[in-house]
C-alpha positions in Angstrom: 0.0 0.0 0.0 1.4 3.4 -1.0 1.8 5.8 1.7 0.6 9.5 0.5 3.2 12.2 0.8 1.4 14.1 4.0 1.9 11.0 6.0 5.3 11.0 5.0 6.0 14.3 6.2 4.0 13.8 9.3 6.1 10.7 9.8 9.2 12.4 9.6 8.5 15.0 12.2 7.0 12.8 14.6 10.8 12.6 15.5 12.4 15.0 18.0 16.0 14.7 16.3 14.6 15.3 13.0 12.6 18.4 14.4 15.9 19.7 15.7 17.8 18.8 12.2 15.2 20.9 10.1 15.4 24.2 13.3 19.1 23.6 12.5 18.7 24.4 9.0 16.6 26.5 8.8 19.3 28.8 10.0 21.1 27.1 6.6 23.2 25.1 5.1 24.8 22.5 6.9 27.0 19.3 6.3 26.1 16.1 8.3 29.1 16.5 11.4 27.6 20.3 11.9 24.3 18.5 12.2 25.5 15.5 14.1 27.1 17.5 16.5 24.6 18.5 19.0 23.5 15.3 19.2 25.0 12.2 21.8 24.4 9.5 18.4 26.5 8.4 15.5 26.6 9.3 12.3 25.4 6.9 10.8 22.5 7.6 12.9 22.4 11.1 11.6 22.2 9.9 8.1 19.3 7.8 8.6 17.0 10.7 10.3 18.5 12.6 6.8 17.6 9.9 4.4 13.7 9.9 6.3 14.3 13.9 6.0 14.6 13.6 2.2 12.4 11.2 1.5 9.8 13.4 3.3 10.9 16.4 0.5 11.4 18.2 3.9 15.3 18.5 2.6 17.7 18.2 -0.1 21.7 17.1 -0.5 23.9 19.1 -2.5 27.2 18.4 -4.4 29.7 21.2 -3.4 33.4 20.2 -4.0 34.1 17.4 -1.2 31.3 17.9 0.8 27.6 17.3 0.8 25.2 20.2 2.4 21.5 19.8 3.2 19.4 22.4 2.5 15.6 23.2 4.6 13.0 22.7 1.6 10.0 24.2 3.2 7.3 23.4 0.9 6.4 20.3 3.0 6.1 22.1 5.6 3.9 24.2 3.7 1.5 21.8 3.2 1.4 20.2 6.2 0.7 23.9 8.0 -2.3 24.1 5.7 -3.8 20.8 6.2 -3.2 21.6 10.6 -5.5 24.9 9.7 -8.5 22.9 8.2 -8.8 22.0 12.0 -8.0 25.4 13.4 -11.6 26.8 13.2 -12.8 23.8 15.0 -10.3 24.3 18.0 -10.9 27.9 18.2 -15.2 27.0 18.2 -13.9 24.7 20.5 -12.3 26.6 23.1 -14.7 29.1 22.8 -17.4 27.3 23.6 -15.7 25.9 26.8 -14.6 29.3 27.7 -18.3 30.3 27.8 -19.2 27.1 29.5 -16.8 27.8 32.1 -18.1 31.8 32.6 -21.6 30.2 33.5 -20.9 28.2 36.1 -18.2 30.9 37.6 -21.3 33.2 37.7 -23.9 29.9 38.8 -20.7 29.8 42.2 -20.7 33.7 42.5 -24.3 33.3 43.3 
């Protein structure tokens, strides 16, 4: 069964490291010891959270002389913002309803 490309993204940042990796870059650039080093694992390690990274389309590996940089591609991230705000006008009706729920029976104890 083919996994669609949201659940891939979504699967990637279920992942503390790899939340850290793409806060990383998006400062920019960065070769896989700058990334690594932060971080009590090998790096071999490292590469595999990268290759999940990639796969997700949440980065991309360049070719510059003898090293290999990754680079933040945020158009995942993008998308995955917009399909979180479907739900955000549900939350906010949400809260606001409890909110009022909540000033009733403060007044209902005042009384």
């Amino acid at each position: 069964m083919a996994t669609d490309q949201l659940s891939i993204v979504f699967g990637a940042l279920a992942d503390p490291t790899r939340r850290a990796i793409l806060a990383r870059l998006a400062d920019g650039p960065a070769t896989v010891n700058e990334l690594a080093e932060p971080f009590a694992v090998t790096l071999p390690a490292i590469s595999k959270h990268l290759k999940v990274l990639e796969r997700a389309g949440l980065i991309s590996r360049g070719r510059e002389k003898q090293w290999r940089p990754c680079r933040l591609e945020a158009e995942p991230l993008r998308e995955a913002n917009e399909w979180t705000n479907r739900y955000r006008q549900f939350w906010e009706s949400s809260f606001d309803k409890l909110d009022a729920h909540l000033r009733t029976i403060l007044k209902g104890s005042e009384q």
